[in-house]
C-alpha positions as a Markdown table, in Angstrom:
| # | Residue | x | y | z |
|---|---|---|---|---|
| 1 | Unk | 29.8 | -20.3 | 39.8 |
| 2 | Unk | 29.3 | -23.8 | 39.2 |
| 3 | Unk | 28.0 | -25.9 | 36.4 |
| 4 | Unk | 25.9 | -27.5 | 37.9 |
| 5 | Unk | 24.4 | -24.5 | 39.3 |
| 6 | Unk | 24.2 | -22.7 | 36.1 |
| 7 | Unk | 22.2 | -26.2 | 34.6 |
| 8 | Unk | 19.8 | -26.3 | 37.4 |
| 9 | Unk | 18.6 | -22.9 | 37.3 |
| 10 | Unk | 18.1 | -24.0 | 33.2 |
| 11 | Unk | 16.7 | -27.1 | 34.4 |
| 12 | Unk | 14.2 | -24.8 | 37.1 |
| 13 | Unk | 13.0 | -22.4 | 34.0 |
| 14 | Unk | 12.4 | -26.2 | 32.1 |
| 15 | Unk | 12.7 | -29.6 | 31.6 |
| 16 | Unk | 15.3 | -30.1 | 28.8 |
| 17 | Unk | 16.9 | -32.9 | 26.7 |
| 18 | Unk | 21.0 | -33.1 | 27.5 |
| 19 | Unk | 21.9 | -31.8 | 24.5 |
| 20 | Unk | 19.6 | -28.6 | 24.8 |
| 21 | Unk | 21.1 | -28.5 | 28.4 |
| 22 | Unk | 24.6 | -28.4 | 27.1 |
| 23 | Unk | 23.9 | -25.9 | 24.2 |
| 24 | Unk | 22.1 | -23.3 | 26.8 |
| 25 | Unk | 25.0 | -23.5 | 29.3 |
| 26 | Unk | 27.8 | -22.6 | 26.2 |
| 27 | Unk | 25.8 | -19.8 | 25.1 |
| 28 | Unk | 25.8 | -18.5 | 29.1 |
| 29 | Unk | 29.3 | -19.0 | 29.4 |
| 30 | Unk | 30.1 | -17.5 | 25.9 |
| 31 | Unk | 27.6 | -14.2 | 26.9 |
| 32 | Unk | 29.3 | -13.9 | 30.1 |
| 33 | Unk | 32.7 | -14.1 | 28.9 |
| 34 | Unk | 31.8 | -11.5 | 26.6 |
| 35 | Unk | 29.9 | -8.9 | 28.5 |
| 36 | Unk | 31.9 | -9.6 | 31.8 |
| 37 | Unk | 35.4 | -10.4 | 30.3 |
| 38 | Unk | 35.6 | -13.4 | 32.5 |
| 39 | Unk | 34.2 | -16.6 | 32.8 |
| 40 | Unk | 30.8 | -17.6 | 34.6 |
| 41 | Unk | 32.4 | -21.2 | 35.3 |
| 42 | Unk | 35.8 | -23.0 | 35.0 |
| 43 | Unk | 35.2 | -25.9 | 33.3 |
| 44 | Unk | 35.7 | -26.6 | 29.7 |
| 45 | Unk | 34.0 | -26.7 | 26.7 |
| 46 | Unk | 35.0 | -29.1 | 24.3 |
| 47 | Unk | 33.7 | -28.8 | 20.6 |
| 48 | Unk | 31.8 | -32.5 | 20.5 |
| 49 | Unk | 30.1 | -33.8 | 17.2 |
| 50 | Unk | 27.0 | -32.4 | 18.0 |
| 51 | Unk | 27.7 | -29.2 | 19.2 |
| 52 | Unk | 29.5 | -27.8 | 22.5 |
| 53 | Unk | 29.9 | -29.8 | 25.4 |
| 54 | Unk | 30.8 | -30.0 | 29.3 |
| 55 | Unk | 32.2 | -33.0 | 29.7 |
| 56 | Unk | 31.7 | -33.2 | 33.9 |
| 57 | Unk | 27.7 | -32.0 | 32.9 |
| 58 | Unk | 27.9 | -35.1 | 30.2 |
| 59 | Unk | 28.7 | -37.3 | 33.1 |
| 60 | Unk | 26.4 | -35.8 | 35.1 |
| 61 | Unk | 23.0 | -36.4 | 33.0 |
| 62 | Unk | 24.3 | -38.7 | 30.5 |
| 63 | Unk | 21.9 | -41.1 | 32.0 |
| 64 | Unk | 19.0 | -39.3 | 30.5 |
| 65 | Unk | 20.3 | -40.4 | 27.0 |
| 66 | Unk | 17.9 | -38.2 | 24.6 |
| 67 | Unk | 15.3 | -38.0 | 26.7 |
| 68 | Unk | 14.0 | -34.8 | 29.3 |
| 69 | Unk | 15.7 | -33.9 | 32.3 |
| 70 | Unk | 13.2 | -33.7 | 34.9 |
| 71 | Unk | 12.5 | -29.8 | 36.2 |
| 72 | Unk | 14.6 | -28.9 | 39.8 |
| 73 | Unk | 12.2 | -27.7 | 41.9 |
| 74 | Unk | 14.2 | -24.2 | 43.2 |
| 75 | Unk | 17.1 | -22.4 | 41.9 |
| 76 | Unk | 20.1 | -23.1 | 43.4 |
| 77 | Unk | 21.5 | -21.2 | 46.4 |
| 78 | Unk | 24.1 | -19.7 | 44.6 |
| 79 | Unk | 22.6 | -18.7 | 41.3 |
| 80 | Unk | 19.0 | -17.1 | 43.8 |
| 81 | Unk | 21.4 | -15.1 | 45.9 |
| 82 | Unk | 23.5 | -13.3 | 43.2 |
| 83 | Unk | 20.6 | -11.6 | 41.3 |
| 84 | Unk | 22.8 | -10.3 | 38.6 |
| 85 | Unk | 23.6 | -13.7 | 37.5 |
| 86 | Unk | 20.5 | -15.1 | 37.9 |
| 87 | Unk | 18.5 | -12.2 | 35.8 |
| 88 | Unk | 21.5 | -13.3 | 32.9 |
| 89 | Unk | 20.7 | -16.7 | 32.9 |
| 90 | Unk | 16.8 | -15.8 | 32.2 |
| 91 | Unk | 17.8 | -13.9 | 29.3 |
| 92 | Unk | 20.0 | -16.2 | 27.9 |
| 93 | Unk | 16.9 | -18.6 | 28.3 |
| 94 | Unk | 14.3 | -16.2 | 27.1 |
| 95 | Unk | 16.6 | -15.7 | 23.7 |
| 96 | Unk | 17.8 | -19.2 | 23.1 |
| 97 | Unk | 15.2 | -21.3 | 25.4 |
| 98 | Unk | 12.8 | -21.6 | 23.0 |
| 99 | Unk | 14.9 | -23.4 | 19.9 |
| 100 | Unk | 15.0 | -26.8 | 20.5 |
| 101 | Unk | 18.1 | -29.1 | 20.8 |
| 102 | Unk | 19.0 | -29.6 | 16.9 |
| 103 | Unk | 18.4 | -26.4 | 16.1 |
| 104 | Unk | 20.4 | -25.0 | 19.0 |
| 105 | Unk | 23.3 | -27.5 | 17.6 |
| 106 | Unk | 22.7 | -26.3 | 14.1 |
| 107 | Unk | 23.2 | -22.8 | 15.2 |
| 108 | Unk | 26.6 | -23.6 | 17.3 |
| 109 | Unk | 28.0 | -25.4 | 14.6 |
| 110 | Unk | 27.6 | -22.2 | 11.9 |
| 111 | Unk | 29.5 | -19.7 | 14.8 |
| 112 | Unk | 33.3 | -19.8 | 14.8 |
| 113 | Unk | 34.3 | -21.1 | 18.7 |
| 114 | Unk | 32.9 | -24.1 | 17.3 |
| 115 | Unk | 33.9 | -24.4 | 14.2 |
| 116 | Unk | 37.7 | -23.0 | 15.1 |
| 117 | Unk | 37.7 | -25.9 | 17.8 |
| 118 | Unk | 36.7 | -28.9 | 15.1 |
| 119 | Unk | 38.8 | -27.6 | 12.8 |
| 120 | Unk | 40.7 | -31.0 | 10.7 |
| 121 | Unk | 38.0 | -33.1 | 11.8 |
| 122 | Unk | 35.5 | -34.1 | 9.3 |
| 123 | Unk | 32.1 | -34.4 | 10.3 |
| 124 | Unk | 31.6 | -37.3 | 12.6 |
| 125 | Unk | 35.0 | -37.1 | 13.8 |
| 126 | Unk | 34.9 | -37.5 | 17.6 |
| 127 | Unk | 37.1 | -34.7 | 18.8 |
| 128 | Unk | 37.3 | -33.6 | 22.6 |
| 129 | Unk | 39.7 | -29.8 | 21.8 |
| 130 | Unk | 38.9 | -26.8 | 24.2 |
| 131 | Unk | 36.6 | -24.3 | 22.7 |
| 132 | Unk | 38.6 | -21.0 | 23.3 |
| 133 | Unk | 36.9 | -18.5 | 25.3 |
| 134 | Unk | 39.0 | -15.6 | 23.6 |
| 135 | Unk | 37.9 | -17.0 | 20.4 |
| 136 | Unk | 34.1 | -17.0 | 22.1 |
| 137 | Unk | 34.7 | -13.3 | 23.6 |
| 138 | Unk | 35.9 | -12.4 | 19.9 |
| 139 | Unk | 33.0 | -13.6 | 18.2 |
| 140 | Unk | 30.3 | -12.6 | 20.1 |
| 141 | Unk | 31.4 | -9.1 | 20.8 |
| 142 | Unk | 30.9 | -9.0 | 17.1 |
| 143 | Unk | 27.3 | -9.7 | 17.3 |
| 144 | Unk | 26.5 | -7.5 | 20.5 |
């Protein structure tokens, strides 16, 4: 699966500031890697100031700054053909799409990944380290 992909079909359900965009695709990759014992997508997640980020999803709608992403108009090929992944990434929307961005970053940054990726860097420290997905698989089996 792609990132992208996995945004878009966040982006279908809503329209959605970056940062709420970012948080929503870390908590499907962390419930994936959980329930599934592998990945939804490859890329990394890097344990940013404000929470977890994608740095190739950054690039792609770092334009929008702080404000809404418009809506995509269909879900993505991939994501409408494989029904199993697309009935996941519903749930994780109906759970965590309703918190908005700061308090989806609050909540990241009280769950270890994060906090096990940051460690040594004080607050506002930029800091760019991998959050681990055995370290994501650990905790969140925890709270299954």
């Amino acid at each position: 699966m792609d990132i992208l992909d996995v945004a878009r079909t966040f982006l279908y359900m809503d329209s959605m500031s970056h940062k709420k965009l970012q948080k929503l695709c870390y908590y499907a990759q962390a419930w994936y890697v959980t329930i599934k014992n592998k990945p939804l997508f490859e890329d990394d997640i890097e344990a940013w100031v404000h929470g977890p980020v994608v740095p190739s999803l950054y690039s792609q709608y770092k334009t929008y700054g702080s404000r809404a992403i418009p809506r995509e108009v269909k879900i993505p090929n991939n994501v409408e053909s494989n029904i199993e992944i697309c009935e996941f990434l519903q749930n994780i929307y109906k759970v965590y799409g309703h918190l908005s961005a700061n308090e989806l970053e609050l909540l990241t940054h009280t769950e270890d990944p994060w906090i096990n990726a940051r460690q040594g860097k004080s607050e506002w420290q930029p800091g760019y380290d991998s959050i681990s997905l055995d370290d994501m698989k650990r905790y969140y089996s925890n709270l299954k």
